[in-house]
N, C-alpha and C positions, 0 to 999 in steps of 0.2 A: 512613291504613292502621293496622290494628291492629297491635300488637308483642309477639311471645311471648320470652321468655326461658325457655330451655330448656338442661339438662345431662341427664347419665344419668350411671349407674355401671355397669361390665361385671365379667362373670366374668375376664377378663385383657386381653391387649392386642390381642390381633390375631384379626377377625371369620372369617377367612379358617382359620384355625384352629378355626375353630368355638367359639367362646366367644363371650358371650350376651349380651344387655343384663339386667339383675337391677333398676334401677331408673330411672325419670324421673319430673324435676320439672321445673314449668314455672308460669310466671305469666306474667299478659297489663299491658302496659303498653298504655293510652290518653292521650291527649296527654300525654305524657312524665311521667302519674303511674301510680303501682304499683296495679292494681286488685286490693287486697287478698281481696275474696272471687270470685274469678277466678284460681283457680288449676287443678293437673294434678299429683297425687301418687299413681304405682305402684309396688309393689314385685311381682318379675317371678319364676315360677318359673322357672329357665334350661333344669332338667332334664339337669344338668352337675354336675359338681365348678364350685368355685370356685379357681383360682390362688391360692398362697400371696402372693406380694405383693400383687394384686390386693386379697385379704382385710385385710391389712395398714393398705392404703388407706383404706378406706368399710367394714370392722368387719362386713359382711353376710354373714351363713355361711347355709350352703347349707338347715340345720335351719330357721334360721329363714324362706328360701324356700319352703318343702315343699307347705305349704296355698296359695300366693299365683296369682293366675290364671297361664297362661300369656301370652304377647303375642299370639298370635292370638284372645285372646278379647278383649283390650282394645283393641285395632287401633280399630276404628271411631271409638274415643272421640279416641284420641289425634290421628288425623287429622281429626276433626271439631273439637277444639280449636285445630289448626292452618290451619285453612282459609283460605286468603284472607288470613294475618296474613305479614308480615315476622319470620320467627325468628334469633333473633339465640344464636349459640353459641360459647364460647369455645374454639380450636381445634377448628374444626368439619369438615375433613377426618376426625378422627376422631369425634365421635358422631355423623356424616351415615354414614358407615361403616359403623358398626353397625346405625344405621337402617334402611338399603338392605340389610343384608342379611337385618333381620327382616320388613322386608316383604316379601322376595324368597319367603322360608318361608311367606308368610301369600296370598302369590299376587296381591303390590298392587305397583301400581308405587314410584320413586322417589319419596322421600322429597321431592326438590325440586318435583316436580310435584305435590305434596299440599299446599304455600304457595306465598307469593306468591314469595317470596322469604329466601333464607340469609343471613344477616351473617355473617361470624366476628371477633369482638370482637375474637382475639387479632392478627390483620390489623391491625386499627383502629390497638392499640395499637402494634403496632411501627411504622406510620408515625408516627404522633403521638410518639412517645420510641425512635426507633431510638437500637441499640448498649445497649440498658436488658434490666434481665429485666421480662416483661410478663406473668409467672405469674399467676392470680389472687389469692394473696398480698402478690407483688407489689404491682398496682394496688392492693388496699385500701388497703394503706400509703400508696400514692404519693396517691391522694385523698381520706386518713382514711375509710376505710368500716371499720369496726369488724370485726374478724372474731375477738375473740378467742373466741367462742363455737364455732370450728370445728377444735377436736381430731382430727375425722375427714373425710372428704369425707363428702357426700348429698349426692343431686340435689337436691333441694328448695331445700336449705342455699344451696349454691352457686349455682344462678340466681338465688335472691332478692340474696345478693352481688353477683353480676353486673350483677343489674337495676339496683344503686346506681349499680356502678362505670362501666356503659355514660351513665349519665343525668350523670354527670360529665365523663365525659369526651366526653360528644358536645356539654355544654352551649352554647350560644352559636349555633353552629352552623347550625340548622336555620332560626333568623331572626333579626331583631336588635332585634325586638319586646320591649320588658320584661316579663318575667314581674308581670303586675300585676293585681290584682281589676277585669276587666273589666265592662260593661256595653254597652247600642248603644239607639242615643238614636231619636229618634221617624223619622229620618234613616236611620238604617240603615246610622250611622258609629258605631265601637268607639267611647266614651268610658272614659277612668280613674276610679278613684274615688280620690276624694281621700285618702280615709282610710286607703287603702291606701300611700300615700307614706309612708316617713320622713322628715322634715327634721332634720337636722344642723345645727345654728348655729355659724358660727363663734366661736372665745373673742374675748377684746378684743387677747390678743397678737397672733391669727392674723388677724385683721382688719387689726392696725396694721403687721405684715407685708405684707398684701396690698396696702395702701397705697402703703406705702413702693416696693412695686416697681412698679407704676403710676406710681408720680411718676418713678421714675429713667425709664420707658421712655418716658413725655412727653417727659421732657427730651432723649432722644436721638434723638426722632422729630423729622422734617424738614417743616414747614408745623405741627406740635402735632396733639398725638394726638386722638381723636374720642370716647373714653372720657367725659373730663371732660364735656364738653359735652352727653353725652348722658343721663350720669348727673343731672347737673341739670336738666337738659329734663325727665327720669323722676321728679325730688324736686318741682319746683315744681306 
């Protein structure tokens, strides 16, 4: 299944009060890489003031809205972006909120019936590090995803962040396959390529360690351990 990483930015906090979405970014994640030219960058006329804090937030003033379409002229695209994918949104009670009620204006249904499926990342995280702050400032830190470039929010900004922080912290997860340069042989079994291996050698100390504790645990195995014997059987 496809996977969009999506934020917005609003005129203020509450849809219900009639403030607006002003902008959404979004990028498509295919098998758990960022499809760099596969993205979704608008900036929204609201046809409002903008909230003083709000503005505070994401920098977006209302002058520089003035010429930007409205959202019902971009509707189509955005739900055509989302079709059929897994969207994944960091507290998503509120930008699904907003969502629902621009489409409610454009005369389309929910938001949730136009993908397959909602994540909310920020879920995610509080099970994975309950009693933590799980902000997305937060997580960057917590999985080094670099954000010092982010002075202000934008949508854009912020799900490309996300996109990292999700692929961190879901790694492992989905199978227990190594991420390795595959291939599939005449068979139409995955084979590895070799070359995509690191080998790591051990030093001579860490060797003569590894030794050493091999001989102790012969020694306090009962009938002798199966090591030795096998390792010879493998040398000769």
């Amino acid at each position: 299944m496809r996977q969009i990483v999506l934020d917005t930015e609003t005129t203020g906090l509450e849809p219900r009060d009639g403030h607006r979405i002003i902008e959404i970014g979004a990028l498509e994640i295919v098998g758990r890489r960022i499809v760099e030219e596969r993205r979704l960058h608008l900036y929204l006329n609201p046809e409002r003031e903008i909230d003083e804090g709000a503005l505070a937030v994401h920098g977006i003033t209302a002058e520089f809205l003035a010429d930007k379409p409205k959202f019902v002229e971009v509707v189509d695209e955005l739900l055509a972006f989302v079709a059929d994918a897994e969207v994944i949104i960091h507290n998503a009670a509120f930008d699904v909120g907003f969502l629902d009620a621009e489409l409610a204006r454009a005369g389309r249904g929910s938001f949730a019936a136009a993908c397959a499926k909602v994540t909310d990342s920020l879920l995610l995280a509080r099970s994975l590090h309950p009693g933590k702050r799980n902000s997305l400032d937060a997580l960057c830190e917590r999985y080094a995803v670099s954000n010092a470039h982010r002075t202000l929010h934008g949508a854009l900004l912020d799900a490309g962040l996300l996109a990292d922080v999700y692929l961190a912290m879901t790694r492992g997860q989905d199978t227990l396959a190594m991420d390795l340069a595959r291939a599939v042989d005449g068979e139409g079994y995955e084979t590895v390529d070799p070359a995509s291996l690191l080998v790591l050698t051990a030093s001579d100390e860490e060797a003569a360690t590894h030794e050493a504790v091999l001989a102790r645990l012969a020694k306090d195995a009962k009938g002798g351990a199966i090591w030795p014997r096998q390792s010879a059987a493998a040398a000769s």
